[in-house]
VOGU-136807 format. One line per 4 residues: for each residue x negated, y, z negated of N, C-alpha, C. Coordinates in steps of 0.001 Angstrom, whole numbers. Layout:
N
X Y Z X Y Z X Y Z; ...
//
This chain:
66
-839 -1182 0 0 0 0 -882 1242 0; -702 2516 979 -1328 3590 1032 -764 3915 -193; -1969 4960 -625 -1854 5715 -2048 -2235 7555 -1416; -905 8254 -1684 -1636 9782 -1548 -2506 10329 -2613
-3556 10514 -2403 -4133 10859 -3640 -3998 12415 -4197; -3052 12708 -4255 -2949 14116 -5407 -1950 13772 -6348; -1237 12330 -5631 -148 12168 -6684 -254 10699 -7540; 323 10454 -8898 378 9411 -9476 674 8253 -8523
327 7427 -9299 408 5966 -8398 1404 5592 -8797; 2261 5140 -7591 3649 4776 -7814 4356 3185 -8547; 5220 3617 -8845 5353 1727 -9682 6683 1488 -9139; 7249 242 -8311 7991 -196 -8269 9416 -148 -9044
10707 39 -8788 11326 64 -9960 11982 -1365 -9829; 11894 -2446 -9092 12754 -3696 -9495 11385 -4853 -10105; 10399 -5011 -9631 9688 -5740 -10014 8060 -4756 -10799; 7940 -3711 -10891 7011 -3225 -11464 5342 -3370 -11120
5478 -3632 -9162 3862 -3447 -8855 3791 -2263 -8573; 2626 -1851 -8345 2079 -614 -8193 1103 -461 -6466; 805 363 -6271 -98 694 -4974 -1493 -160 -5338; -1835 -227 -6509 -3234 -1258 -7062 -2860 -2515 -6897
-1733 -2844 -7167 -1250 -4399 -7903 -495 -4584 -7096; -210 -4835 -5306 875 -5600 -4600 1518 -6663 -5619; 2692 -6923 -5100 3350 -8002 -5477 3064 -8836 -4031; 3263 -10110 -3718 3560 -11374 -3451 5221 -11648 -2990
5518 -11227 -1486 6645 -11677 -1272 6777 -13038 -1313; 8195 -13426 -767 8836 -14520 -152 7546 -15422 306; 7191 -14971 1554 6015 -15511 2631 4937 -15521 2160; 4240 -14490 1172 2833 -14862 200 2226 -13833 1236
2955 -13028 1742 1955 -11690 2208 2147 -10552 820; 1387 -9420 462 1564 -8532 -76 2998 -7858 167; 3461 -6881 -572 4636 -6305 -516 3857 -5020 123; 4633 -3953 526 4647 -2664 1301 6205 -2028 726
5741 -582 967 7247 100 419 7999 448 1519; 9067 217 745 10419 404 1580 10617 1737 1403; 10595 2441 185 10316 3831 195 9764 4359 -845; 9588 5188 -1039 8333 5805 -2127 8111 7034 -2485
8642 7739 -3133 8400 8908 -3992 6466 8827 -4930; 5861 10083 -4559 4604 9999 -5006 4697 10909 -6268; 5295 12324 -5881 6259 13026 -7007 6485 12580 -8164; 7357 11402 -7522 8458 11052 -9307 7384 9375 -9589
7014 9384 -8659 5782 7708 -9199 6937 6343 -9177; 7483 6913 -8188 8595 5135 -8065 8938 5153 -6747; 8871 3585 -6449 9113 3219 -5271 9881 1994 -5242; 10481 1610 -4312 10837 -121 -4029 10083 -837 -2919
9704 -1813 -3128 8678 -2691 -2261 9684 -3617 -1627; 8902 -4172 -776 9625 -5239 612 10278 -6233 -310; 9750 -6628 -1659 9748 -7711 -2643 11590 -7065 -3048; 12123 -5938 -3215 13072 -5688 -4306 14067 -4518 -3249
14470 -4933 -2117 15289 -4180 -1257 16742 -3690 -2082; 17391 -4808 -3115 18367 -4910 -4065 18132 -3192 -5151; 17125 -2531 -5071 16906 -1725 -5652 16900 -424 -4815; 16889 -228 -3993 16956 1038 -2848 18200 2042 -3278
19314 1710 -4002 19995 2260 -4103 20319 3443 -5705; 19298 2663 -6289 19139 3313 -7713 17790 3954 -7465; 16812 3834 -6210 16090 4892 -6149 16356 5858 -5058; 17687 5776 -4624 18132 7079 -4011 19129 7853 -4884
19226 7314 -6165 19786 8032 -6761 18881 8932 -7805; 18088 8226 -8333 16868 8911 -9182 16553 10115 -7936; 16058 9819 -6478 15427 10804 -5733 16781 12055 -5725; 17795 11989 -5550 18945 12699 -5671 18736 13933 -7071
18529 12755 -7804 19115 14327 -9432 17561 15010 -9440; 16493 13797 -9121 15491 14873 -9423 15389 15983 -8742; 15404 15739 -7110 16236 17030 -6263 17502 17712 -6553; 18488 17589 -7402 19325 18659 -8095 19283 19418 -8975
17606 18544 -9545 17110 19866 -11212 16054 20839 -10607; 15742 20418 -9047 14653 21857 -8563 15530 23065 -8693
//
């Protein structure tokens, strides 16, 4: 997983890898993000698609308290 470096390293929110620490899909390739906030440090990986929807909601309010 690319890492931007000015921002925290992001952590997964269904299974808890990080840009250091792939997870291990299905197939035994590494995971990659499905999407990824560097900002707020959470993402969902290929591993936890079931989660995309509670991180468009986190990305939502944190964009309603700018």
């Amino acid at each position: 997983m690319a890492r931007a470096s000015k921002f925290r390293e992001a952590t997964c929110l269904g299974c808890g890898c990080t840009d250091s620490r792939a997870c291990k899909g299905p197939d035994g390739d590494p995971c990659g993000w499905i999407k990824v906030s560097y900002p707020l440090a959470v993402g969902v990986c290929t591993s936890c698609p079931e989660k995309v929807e509670v991180f468009d909601r986190q990305l939502a309010l944190a964009e309603a308290r700018r």
